[in-house]
C-alpha positions as CSV (number, residue, x, y, z in Angstrom):
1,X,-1.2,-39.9,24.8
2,X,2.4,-38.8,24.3
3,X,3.4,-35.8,22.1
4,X,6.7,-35.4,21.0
5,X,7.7,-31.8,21.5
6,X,10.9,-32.0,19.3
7,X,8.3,-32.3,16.6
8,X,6.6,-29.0,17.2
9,X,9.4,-26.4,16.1
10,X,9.5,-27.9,12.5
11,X,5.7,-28.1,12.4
12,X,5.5,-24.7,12.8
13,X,8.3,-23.5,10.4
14,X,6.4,-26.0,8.0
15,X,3.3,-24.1,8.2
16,X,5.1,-20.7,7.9
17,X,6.8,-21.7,4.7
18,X,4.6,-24.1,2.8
19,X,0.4,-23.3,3.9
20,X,0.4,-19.8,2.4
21,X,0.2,-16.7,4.4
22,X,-0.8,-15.9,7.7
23,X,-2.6,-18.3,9.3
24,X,-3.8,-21.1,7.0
25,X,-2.5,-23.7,9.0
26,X,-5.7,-23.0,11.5
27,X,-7.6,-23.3,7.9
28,X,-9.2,-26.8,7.1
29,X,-10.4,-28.1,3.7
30,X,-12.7,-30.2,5.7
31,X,-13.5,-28.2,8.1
32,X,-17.6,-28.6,7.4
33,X,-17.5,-32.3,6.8
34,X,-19.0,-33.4,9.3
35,X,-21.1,-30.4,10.7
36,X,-22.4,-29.1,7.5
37,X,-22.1,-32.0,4.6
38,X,-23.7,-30.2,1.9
39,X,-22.5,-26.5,2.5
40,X,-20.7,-26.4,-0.9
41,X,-24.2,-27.9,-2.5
42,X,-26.0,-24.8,-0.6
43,X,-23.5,-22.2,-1.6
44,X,-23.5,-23.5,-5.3
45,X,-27.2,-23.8,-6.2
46,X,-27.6,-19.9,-4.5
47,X,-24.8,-18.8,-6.8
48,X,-26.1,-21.0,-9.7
49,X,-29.7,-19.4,-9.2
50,X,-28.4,-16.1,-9.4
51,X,-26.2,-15.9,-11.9
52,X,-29.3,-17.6,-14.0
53,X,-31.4,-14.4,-13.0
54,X,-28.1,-11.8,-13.5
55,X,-25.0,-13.1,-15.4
56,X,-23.4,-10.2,-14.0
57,X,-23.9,-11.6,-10.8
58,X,-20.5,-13.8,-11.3
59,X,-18.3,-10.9,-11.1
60,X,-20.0,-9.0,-8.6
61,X,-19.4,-11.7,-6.3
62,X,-16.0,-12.0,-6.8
63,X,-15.1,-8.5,-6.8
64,X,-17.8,-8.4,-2.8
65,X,-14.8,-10.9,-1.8
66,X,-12.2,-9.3,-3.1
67,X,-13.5,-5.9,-1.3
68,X,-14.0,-7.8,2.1
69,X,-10.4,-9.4,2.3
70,X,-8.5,-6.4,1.0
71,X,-10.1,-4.2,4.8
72,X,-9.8,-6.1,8.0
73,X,-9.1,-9.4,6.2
74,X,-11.6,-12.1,5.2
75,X,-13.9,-11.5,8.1
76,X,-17.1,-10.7,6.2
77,X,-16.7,-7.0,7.3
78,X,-18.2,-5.8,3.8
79,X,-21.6,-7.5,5.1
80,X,-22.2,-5.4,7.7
81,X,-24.9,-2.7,7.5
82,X,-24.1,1.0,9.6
83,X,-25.3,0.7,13.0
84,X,-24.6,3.3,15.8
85,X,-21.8,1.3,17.0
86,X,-20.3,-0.1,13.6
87,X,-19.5,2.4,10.5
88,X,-19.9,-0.5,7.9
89,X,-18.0,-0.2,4.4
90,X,-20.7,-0.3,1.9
91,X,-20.9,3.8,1.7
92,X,-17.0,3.7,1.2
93,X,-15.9,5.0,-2.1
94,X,-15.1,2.3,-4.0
95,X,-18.2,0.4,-2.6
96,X,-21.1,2.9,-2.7
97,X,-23.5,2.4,-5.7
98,X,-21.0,-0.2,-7.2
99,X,-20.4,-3.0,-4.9
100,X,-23.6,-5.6,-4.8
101,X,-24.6,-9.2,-4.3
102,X,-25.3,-9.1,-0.8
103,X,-28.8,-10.1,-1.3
104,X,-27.4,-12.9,-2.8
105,X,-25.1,-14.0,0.2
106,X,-28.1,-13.2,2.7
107,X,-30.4,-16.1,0.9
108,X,-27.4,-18.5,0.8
109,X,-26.8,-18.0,4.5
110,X,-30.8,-18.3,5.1
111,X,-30.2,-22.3,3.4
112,X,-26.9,-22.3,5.4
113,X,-28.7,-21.7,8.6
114,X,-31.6,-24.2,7.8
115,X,-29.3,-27.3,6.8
116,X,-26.7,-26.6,10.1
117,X,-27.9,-23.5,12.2
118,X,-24.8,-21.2,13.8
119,X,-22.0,-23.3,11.6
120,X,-20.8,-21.7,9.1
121,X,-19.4,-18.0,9.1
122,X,-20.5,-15.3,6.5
123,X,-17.1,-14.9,5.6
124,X,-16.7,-18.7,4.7
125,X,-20.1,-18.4,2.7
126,X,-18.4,-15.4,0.7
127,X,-15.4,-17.4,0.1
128,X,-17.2,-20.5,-1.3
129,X,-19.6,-17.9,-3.3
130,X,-16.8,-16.7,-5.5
131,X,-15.3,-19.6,-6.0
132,X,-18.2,-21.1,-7.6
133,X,-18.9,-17.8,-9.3
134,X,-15.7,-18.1,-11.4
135,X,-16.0,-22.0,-11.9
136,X,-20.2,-21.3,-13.0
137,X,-18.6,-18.6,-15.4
138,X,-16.2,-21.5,-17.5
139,X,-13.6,-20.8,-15.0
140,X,-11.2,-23.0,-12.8
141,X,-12.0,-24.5,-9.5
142,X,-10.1,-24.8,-6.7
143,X,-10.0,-26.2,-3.2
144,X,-10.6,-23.8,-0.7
145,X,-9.5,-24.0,3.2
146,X,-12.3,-23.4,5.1
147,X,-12.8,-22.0,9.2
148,X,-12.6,-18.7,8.8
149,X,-14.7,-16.6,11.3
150,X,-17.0,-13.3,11.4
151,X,-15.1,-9.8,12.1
152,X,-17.3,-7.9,14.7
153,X,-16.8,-4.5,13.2
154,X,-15.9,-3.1,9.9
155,X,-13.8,-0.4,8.7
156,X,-14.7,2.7,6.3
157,X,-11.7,4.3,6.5
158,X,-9.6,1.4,5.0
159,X,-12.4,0.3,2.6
160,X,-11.5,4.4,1.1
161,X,-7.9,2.9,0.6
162,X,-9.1,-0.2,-1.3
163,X,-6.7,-0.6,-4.6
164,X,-8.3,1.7,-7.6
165,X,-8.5,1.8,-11.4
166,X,-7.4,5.3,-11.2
167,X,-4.1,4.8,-9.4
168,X,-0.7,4.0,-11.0
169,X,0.2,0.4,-10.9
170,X,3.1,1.1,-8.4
171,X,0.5,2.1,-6.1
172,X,-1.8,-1.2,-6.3
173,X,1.6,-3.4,-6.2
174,X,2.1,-2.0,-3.1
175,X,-1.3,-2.4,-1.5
176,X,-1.3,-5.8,-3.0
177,X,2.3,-6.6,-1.1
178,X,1.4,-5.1,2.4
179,X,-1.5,-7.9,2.7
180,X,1.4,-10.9,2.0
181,X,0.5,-10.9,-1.9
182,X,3.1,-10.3,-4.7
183,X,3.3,-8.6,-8.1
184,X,2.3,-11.7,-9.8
185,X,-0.9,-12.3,-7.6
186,X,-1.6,-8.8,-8.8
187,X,-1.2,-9.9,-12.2
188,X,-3.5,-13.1,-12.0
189,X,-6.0,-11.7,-9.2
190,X,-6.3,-8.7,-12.2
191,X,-7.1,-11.6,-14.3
192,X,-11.3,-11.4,-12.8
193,X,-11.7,-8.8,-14.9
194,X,-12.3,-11.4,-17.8
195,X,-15.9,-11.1,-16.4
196,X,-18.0,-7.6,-14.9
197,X,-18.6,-4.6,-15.9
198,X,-17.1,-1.1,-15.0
199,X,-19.0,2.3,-14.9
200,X,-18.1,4.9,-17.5
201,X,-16.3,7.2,-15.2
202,X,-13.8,4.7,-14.3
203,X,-11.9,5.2,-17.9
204,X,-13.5,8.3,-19.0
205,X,-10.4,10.3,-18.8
206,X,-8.7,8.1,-21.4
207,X,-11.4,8.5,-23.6
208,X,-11.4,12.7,-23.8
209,X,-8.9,14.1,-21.3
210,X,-5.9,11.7,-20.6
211,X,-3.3,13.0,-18.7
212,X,-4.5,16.4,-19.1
213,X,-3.6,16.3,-22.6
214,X,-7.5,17.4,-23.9
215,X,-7.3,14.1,-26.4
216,X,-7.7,10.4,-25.8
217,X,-5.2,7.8,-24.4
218,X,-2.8,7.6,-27.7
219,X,-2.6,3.7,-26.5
220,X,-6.3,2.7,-26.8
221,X,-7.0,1.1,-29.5
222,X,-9.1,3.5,-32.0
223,X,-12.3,1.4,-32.9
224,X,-12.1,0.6,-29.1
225,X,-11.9,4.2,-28.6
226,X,-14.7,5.0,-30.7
227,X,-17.4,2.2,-29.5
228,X,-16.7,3.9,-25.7
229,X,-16.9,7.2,-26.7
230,X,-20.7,6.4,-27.9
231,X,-21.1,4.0,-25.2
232,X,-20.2,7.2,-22.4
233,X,-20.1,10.4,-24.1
234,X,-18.5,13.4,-22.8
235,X,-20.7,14.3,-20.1
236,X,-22.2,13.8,-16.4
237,X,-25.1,12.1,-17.3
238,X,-23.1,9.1,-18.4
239,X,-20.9,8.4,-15.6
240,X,-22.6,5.5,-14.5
241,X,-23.3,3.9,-18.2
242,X,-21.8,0.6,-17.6
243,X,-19.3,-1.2,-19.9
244,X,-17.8,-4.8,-20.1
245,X,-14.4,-5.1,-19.1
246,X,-14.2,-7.9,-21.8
247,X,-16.2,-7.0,-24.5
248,X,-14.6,-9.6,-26.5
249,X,-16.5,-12.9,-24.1
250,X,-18.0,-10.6,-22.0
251,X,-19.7,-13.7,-19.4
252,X,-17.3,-16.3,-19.6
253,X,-14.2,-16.6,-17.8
254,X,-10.9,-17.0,-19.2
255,X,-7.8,-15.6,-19.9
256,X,-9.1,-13.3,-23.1
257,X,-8.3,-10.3,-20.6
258,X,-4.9,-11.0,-21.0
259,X,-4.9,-11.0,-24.7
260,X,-7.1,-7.3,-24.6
261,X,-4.3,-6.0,-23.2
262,X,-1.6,-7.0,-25.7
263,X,-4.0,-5.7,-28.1
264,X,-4.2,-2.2,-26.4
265,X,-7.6,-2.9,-25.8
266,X,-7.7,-2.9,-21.7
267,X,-10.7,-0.9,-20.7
268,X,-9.0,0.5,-17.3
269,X,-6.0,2.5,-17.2
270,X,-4.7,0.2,-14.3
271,X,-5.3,-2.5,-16.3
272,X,-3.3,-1.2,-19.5
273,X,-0.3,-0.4,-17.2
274,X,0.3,-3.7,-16.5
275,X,1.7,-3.6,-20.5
276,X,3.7,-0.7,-19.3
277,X,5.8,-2.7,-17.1
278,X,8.7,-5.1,-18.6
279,X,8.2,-7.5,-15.5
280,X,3.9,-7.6,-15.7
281,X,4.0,-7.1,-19.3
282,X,5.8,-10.7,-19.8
283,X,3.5,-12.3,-16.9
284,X,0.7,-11.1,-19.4
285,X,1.9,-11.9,-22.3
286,X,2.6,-15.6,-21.0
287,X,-1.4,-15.5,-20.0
288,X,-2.5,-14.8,-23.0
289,X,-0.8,-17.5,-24.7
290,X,-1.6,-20.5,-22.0
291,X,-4.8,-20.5,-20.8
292,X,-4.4,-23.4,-18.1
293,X,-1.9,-21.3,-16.6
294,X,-3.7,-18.7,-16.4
295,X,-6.1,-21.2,-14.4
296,X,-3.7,-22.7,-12.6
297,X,-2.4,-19.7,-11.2
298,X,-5.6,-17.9,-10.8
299,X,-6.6,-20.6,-8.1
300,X,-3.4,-20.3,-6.0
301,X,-3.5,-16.6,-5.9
302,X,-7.3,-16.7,-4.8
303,X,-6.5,-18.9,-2.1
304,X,-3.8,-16.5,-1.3
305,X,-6.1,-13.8,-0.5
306,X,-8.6,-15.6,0.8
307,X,-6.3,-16.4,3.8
308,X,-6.0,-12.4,4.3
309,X,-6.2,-11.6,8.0
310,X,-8.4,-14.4,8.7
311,X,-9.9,-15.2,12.0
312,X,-9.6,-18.8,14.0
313,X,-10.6,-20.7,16.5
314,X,-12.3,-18.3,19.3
315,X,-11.8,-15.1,17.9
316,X,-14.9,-13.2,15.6
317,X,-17.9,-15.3,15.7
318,X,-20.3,-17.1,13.5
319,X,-23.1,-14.8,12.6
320,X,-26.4,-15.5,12.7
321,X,-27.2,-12.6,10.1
322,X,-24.7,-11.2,7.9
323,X,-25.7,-7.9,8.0
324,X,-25.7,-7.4,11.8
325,X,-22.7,-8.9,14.1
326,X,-24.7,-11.3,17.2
């Protein structure tokens, strides 16, 4: 067999400039075809089954991906429990107590392993799991590149830097950029918060103390205001009171986030700043007027970051257990 080496230069510029970031080109959307058929079928009844038993289940999903790729890339690094050699991420910060569904992952990988033993990666699964979480809520669906392998560590450290609803929207722009996204993946990707709920001390400055000020966020809107304040009054015990980050279509995925926020009715503070931007501000005022954009879009930037940092071919592994690296 010949190959024709003139070839290769522009194949590789073409996969620098038109598959995404990083290293999609190594990524296949039939990469399971033939070894594991009916992977997506798996992955979708698990997520079907439960988000049946837990509608919150959809966003908690989403957001366990969204965690995993933003530390050490899509590697499934979130999955890992503490060992003496590895400290895992689920007692980071912005994981501990809030972060779940990994039950949820471990039964899918149990049918995984059944239908097509040591195929298919954990961070694959995870991948495939929120996709079908946001498509099971009303949302879009997308095709999603598939070959990514299993990190063998995890990091703590970086899961404390993961982007935060109490930072300034400069700050999450910029942790957004150093992984290859832009300022309007952080527009869309912000977009999942159509679905899932946040914990009262998330947003409980704006409700008392904003700023400092001793009084409420002048922006909220006041009978927004008011149903928090009774929702998570003024005090410890209601830190962890949860609250819909749509309260409008609390379960069903679409772009009603979008239209909260021109209505001063955000429920984070990092959220509402994207209003407080002239760039952000127009990307969500065009979402909140065109839906299928808003879909559109969504589905490119997940894709996006689900190509974070990704390993290929002989590096990570495929696990046999998500929790525990072989």
């Amino acid at each position: 067999m010949e190959h024709n080496s003139s070839k290769l230069p522009f194949l590789h510029l073409f996969c620098l400039l038109f598959l995404s970031v990083l290293v999609s080109c190594q990524l296949d959307y039939k990469f399971y075809d033939s070894t594991c058929p009916n992977l997506t079928r798996i992955v979708r009844y698990g997520v079907w089954s439960a988000i049946s038993n837990d509608t919150r289940m959809a966003a908690s999903l989403l957001r366990l991906h969204f965690h995993d790729c933003f530390v050490n890339g899509c590697d499934g690094s979130i999955l890992l429990d503490d060992t003496s050699a590895i400290q895992g991420e689920k007692n980071a910060l912005p994981n501990k107590n809030s972060v779940r569904g990994f039950e949820v992952i471990d039964a899918i990988k149990a049918n995984v392993e059944k239908a097509c033993p040591a195929t298919v990666s954990c961070a694959d699964i995870l991948t495939l799991a929120a996709r079908e979480a946001v498509f099971l809520a009303g949302g879009p669906f997308w095709a999603v590149p598939l070959g990514r392998r299993d990190g063998l560590t995890a990091s703590e450290s970086e899961a404390n830097n993961l982007p935060s609803p109490f930072e300034p929207l400069e700050n999450i722009t910029a942790k957004f950029t150093s992984k290859g996204l832009d300022l309007k993946d952080v527009v869309v990707l912000s977009g999942g918060h159509t679905i899932g709920f946040a914990q009262c001390f998330t947003f409980k400055q704006r409700l008392f103390n904003f700023g400092g000020s001793g009084k409420p966020d002048p922006a909220l809107d006041v009978a927004l205001l008011q149903s928090l304040q009774s929702v998570c009054p003024n005090q410890v015990d209601s830190d962890a009171n949860l609250v819909a980050l749509d309260s409008v279509t609390t379960n069903k995925f679409d772009n009603t986030y979008y239209r909260n926020l021109v209505n001063n009715s955000g429920l984070l503070q990092s959220d509402q700043a994207l209003m407080g931007d002239n760039i952000t501000a127009s990307m969500v005022q065009y979402y909140s007027k065109y839906p299928y954009y808003f879909s559109k879009d969504f589905g490119i930037s997940m894709v996006k970051m689900a190509n974070i940092g990704v390993l290929t071919g002989q590096n990570g592994e495929i696990r046999k257990n998500c929790r525990m690296v072989n």
